[in-house]
C-alpha positions in Angstrom: -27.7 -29.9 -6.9 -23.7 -29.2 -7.1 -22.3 -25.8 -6.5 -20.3 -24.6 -8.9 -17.7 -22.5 -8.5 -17.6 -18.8 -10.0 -16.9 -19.5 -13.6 -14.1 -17.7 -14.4 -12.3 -18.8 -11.5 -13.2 -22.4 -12.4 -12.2 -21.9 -16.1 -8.9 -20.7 -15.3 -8.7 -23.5 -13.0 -9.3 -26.2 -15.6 -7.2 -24.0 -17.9 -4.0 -24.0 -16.0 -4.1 -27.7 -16.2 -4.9 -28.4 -12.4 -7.6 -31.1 -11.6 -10.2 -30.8 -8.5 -8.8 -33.5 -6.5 -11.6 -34.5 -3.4 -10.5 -33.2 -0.2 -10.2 -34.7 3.3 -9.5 -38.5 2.8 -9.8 -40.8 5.5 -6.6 -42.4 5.8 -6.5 -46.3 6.2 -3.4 -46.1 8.2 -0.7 -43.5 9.5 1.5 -42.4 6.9 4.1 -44.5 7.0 6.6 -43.4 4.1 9.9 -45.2 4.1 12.8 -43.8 2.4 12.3 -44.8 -1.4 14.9 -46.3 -3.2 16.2 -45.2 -7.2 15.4 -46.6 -10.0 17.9 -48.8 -10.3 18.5 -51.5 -13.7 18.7 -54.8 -13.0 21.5 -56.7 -13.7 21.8 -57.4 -17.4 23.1 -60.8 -18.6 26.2 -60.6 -19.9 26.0 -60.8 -24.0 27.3 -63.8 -25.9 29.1 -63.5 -28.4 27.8 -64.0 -31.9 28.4 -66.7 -34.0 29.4 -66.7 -37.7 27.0 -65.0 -39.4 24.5 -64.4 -36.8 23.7 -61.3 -35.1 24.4 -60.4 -31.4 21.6 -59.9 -29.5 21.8 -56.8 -26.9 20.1 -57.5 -23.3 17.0 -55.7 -22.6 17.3 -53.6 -19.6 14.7 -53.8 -17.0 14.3 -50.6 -14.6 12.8 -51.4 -10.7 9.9 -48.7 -9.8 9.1 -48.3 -6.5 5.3 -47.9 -5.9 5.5 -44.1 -5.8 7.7 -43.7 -8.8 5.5 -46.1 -10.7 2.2 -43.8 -9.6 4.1 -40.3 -10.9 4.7 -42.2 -14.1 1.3 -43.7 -14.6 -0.5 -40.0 -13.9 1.3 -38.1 -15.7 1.6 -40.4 -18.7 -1.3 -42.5 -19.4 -2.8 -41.8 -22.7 -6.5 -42.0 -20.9 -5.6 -39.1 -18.7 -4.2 -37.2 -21.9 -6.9 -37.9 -23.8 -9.3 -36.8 -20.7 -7.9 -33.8 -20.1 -7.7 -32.5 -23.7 -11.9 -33.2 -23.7 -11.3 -30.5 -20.6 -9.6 -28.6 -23.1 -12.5 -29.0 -25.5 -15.4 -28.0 -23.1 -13.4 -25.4 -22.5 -13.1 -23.8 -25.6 -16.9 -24.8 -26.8 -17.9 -22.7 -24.0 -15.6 -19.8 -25.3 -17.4 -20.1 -28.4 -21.0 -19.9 -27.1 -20.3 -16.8 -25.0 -18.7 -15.6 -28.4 -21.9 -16.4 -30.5 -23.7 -14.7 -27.2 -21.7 -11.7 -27.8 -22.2 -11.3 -31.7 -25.8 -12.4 -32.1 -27.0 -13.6 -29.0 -30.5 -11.9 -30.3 -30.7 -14.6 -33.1 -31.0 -17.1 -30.2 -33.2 -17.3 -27.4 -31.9 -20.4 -25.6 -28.6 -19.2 -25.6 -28.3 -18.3 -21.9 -29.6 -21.8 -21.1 -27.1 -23.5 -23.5 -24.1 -21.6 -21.8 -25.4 -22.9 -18.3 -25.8 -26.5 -20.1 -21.9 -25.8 -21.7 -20.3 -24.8 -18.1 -22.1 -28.2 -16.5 -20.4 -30.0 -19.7 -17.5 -28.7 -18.1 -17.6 -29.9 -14.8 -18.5 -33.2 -16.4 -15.4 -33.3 -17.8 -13.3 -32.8 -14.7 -14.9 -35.1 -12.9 -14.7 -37.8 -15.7 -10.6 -36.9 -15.4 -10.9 -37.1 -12.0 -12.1 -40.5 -11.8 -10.1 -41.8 -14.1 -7.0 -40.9 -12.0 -8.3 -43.1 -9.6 -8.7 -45.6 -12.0 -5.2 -45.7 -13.0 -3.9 -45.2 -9.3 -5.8 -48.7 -8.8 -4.2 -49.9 -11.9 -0.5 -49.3 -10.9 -1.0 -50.2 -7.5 -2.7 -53.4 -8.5 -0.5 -54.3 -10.9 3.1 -53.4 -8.9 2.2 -56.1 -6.1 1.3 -58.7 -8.4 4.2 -58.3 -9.5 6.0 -59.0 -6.1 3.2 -61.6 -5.3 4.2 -63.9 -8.3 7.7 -63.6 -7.2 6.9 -64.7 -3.9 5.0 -67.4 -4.3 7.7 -68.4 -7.1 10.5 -68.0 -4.6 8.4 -70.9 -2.1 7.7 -72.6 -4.9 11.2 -73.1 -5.7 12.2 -73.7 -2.2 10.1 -76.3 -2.0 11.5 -78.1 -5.2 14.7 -77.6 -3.7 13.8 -79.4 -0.2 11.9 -82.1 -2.2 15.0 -83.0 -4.8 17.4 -83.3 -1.6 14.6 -85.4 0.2 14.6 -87.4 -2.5 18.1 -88.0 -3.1 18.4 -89.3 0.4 14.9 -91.7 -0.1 17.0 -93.4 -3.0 19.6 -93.6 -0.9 17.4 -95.8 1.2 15.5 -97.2 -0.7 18.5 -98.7 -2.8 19.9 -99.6 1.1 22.3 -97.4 1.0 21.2 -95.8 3.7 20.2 -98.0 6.0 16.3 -99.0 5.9 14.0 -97.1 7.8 10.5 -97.6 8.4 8.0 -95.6 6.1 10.3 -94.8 3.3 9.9 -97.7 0.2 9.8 -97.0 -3.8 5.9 -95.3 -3.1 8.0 -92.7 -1.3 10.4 -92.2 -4.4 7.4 -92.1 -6.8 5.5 -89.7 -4.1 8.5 -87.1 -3.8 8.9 -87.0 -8.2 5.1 -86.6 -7.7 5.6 -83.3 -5.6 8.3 -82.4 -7.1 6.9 -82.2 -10.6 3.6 -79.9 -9.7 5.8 -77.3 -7.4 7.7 -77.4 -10.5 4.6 -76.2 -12.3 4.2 -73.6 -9.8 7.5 -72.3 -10.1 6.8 -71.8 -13.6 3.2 -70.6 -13.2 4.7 -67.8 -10.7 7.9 -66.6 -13.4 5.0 -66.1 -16.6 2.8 -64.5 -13.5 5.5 -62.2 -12.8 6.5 -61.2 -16.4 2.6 -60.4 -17.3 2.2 -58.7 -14.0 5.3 -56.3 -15.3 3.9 -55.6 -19.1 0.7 -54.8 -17.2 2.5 -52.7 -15.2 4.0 -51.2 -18.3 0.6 -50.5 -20.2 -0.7 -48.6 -16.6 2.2 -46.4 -16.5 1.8 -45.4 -19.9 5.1 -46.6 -20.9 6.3 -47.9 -24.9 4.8 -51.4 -25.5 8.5 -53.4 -24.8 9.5 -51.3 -22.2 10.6 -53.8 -19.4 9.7 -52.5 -15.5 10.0 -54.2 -12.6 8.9 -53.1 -8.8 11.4 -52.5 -6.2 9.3 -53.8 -3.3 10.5 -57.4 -2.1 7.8 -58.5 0.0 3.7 -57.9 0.5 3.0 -55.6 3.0 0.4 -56.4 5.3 -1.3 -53.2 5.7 -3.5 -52.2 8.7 -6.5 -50.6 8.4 -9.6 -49.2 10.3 -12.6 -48.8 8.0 -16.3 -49.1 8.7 -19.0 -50.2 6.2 -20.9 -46.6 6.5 -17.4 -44.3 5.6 -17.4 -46.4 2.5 -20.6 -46.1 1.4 -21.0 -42.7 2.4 -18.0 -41.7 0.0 -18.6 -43.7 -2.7 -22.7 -42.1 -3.3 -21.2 -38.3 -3.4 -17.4 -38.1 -4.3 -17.6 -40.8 -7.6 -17.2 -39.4 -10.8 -20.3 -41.5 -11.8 -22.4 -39.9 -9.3 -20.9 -36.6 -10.5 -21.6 -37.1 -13.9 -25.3 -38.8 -13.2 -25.8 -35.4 -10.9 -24.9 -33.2 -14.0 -26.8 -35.1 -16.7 -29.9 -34.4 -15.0 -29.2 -30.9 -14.3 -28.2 -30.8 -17.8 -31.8 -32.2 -19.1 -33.6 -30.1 -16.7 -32.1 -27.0 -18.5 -33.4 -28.4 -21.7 -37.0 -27.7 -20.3 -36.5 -24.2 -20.1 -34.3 -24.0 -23.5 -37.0 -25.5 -25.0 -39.3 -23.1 -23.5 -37.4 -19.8 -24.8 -38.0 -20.7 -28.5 -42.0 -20.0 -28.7 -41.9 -19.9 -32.7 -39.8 -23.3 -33.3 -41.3 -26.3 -34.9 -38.0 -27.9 -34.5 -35.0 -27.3 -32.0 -32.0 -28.5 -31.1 -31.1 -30.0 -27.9 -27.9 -29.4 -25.4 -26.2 -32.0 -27.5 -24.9 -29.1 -29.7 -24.4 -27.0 -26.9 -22.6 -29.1 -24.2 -21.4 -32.2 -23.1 -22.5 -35.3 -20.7 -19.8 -37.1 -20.6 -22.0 -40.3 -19.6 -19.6 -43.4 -19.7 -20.8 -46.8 -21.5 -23.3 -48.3 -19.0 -22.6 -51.9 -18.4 -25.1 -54.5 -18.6 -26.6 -56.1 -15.9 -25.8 -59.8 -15.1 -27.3 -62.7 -13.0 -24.4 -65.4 -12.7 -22.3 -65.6 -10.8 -23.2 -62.6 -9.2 -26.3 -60.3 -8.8 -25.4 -57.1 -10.5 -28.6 -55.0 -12.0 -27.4 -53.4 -15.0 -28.0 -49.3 -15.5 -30.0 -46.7 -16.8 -28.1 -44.7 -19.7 -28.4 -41.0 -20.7 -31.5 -40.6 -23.6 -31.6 -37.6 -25.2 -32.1 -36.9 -29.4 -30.7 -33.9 -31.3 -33.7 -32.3 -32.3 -37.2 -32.0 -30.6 -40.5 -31.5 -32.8 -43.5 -29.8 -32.4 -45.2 -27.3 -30.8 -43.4 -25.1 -28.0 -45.8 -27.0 -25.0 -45.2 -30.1 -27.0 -41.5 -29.8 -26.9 -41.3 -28.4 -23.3 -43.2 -31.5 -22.4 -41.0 -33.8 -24.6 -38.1 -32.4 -22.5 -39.8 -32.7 -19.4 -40.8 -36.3 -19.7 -36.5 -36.9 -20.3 -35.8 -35.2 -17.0 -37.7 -37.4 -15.3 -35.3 -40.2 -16.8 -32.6 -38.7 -16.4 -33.4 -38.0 -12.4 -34.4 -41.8 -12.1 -31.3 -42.6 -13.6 -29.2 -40.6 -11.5 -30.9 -42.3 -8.6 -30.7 -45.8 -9.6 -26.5 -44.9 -10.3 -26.4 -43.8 -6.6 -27.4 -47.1 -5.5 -25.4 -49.2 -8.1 -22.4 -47.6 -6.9 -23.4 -48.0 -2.7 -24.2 -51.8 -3.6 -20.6 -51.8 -5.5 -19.5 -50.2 -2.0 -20.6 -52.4 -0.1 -19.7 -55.4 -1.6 -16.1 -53.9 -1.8 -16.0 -53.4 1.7 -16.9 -57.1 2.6 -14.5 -58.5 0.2 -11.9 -56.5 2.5 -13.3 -57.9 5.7 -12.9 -61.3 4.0 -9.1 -60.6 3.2 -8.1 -59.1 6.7 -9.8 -62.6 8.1 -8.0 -64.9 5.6 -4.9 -63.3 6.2 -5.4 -64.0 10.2 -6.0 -67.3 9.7 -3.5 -68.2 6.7 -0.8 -66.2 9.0 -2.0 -68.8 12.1 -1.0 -71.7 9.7 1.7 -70.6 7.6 3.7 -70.5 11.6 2.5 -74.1 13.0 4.1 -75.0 8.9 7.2 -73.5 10.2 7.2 -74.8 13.4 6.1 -78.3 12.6 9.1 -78.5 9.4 11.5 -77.1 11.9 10.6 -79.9 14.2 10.6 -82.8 11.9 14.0 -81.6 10.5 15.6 -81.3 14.2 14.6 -84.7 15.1 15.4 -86.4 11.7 18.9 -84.7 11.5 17.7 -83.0 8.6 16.6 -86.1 6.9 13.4 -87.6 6.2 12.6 -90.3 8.6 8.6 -91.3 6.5 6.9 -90.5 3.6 3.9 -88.6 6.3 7.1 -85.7 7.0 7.7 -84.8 3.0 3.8 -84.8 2.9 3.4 -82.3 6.0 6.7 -80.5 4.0 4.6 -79.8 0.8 1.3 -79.1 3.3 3.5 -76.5 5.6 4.8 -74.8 2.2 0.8 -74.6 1.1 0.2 -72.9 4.2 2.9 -70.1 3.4 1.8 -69.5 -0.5 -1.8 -69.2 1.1 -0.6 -66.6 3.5 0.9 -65.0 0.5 -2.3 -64.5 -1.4 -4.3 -63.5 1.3 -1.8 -60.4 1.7 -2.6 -60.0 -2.0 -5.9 -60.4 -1.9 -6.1 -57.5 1.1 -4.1 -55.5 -0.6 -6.0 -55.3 -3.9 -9.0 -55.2 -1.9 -7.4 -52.2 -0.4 -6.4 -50.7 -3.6 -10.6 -50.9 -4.8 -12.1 -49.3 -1.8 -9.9 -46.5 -2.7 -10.8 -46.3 -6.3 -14.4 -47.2 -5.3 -14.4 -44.3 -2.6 -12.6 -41.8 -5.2 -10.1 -41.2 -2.6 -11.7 -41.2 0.2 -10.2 -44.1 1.7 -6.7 -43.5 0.9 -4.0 -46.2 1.4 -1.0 -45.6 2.2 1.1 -48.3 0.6 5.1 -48.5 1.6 6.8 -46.2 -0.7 3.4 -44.4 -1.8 
């Protein structure tokens, strides 16, 4: 059962447009908050001129968001949250109106005490729905802004790599065409290996650049921003981010601070009201339900699925506008969708501790891959340092360019592994509604 606050301290609440953020988080980390940089506009490629009857085509401008900057944009912008908080609005005022009715000809209507109670629970549902969704679109922007400077990280290895691998193989013809002077291990299968290496980290590069510009428009859209607006984030590099979380904190928020649980909570309260609604209209052959007196605000339930992964599928609000009969008929009616309702607020409690959980070990999978891909990516360092101070810098057989492309695998792994932590990070957070809170560089 939720305790509500007095309602006409919770009304003006809602009214003055605050939301009822959870309290207490537990922080993944100390707050680390380095000074935040502007926006500033990247520099914009100098126009050329127009030809002879052709038009001149202005740059776009592209503006860099650091993370923070991109989260105050995306929450106080995003047409969800709008939307959401004018339903607040709407619960709001349909609970003016039954207090009004009350007032005027309350006498006409029996239920009508039961259907305010049902109309201030519609309200909470709302609030929590907009509460939610805030965490939804903090996960969005956060997720978004670091693939962002993911892509362009593993672009930038990518493109050192190609770099290396064209000078490598520049000095193999060299050799090859005895220019050089012969060396042992290098023939023509050397030249025809390095074009081979050469061409798929070319691939990458370009994989990485069309990464990086859909990471931005997705950025755009969680923001809230004008399709065509061009953003960027300001952050350089992943951050590895250090956290100490336990399987039971996780769970623990996720089954009573979600908005799902919140909203599951109120529909049954909701349905249990019905039973006494019902019960106040002895002389009715037909009655309306709480659907014309308040709202659930039940989101679509997803289906269940088998493959590739075991996810049961959940129970959805039932309720139909009128009930029929008898007053013991109808109180019954009601009764028997309470029971649904309760089951189904039961079954969303543990949907969302096996979404928890399953969360939580995808995190403890990304803090050990990032371990062990750190571990490799520095013997790839050491071992092309090596090779290079013993060859002079050139390649002395074809087995050095192939532990070149192997070290520069090792340092794009250790690059997804911080992104994979870090949007694994970003979930338990929106999983936990807050209650693991992240503190990202320039949050």
């Amino acid at each position: 059962m939720l305790h509500a606050l007095p309602l006409s301290r919770f009304r003006a609440f809602v009214a003055g447009g605050l939301c009822l953020l959870a309290l207490n988080p537990a922080f993944a980390q100390p707050d680390v908050k380095p000074p935040a940089p502007k926006s500033v506009p990247l520099p914009a490629i100098a126009p050329v001129p127009a030809k002879e009857g052709k038009l001149a085509i202005q740059p776009e401008v592209m503006t860099r968001y650091t993370l923070g900057e991109a989260l105050s944009i995306g929450h106080a912008s995003h047409p969800q949250l709008a939307a959401l908080r004018a339903s607040m609005n709407a619960a709001l005022l349909k609970g003016r109106g039954l207090s009004e009715v009350k007032r005027l000809m309350g006498f006409l209507s029996p239920d009508i005490d039961f259907r305010e109670k049902q109309s201030d629970l519609g309200l909470k549902a709302a609030v929590a729905e907009y509460d939610q969704a805030q965490y939804e679109v903090t996960y969005a922007v956060i997720r978004c802004y670091f693939t962002i400077v993911y892509a362009r990280e593993q672009g930038a290895v990518a493109r050192d790599l190609v770099e290396q691998l064209e000078a490598n193989l520049e000095q193999v013809r060299k050799i090859v065409e005895g220019k050089g002077g012969g060396i042992r291990g290098i023939s023509v299968n050397s030249v025809n290996s390095l074009e081979v290496f050469i061409g798929a980290a070319k691939k990458k590069v370009n994989e990485a650049g069309t990464g990086a510009d859909r990471a931005r428009a997705a950025l755009r859209e969680a923001m809230g921003l004008e399709p065509g607006t061009r953003v960027d984030a300001a952050d350089e590099v992943l951050p590895e981010i250090k956290a100490s979380i336990t399987r039971e904190v996780v769970i623990a928020h996720a089954v009573t601070r979600r908005g799902e649980i919140i909203l599951s909570q109120i529909g049954a309260e909701v349905t249990r009201l019905e039973v006494s609604a019902q019960s106040a209209r002895s002389f009715s052959l037909m009655a309306t339900t709480f659907s014309n007196a308040a709202d659930i605000h039940a989101r679509t339930i997803p289906g269940g699925s088998r493959e590739p992964d075991y996810k049961p599928g959940m129970i959805g609000p039932d309720m139909p506008n009128r009930l029929v009969g008898k007053r013991a008929t109808r109180v019954e009616t009601a009764g028997q969708y309470t029971i649904r309702s309760q089951a189904a607020a039961e079954q969303a409690k543990s949907l969302l501790g096996l979404e928890a959980e399953n969360a939580y070990f995808r995190w403890v999978q990304a803090v050990k891959n990032v371990e062990v891909s750190r571990a490799a990516a520095k013997a790839g360092r050491a071992l092309i340092d090596r090779l290079h101070e013993a060859a002079g810098g050139a390649p002395s057989k074809e087995d050095t360019i192939i532990a070149e492309v192997s070290s520069t695998q090792a340092f794009a792994a250790f690059n997804e592994a911080l992104y994979d932590q870090i949007v694994a990070l970003a979930d338990l957070e929106r999983i936990t509604a807050g209650g693991v809170r992240v503190n990202f560089p320039g949050r």
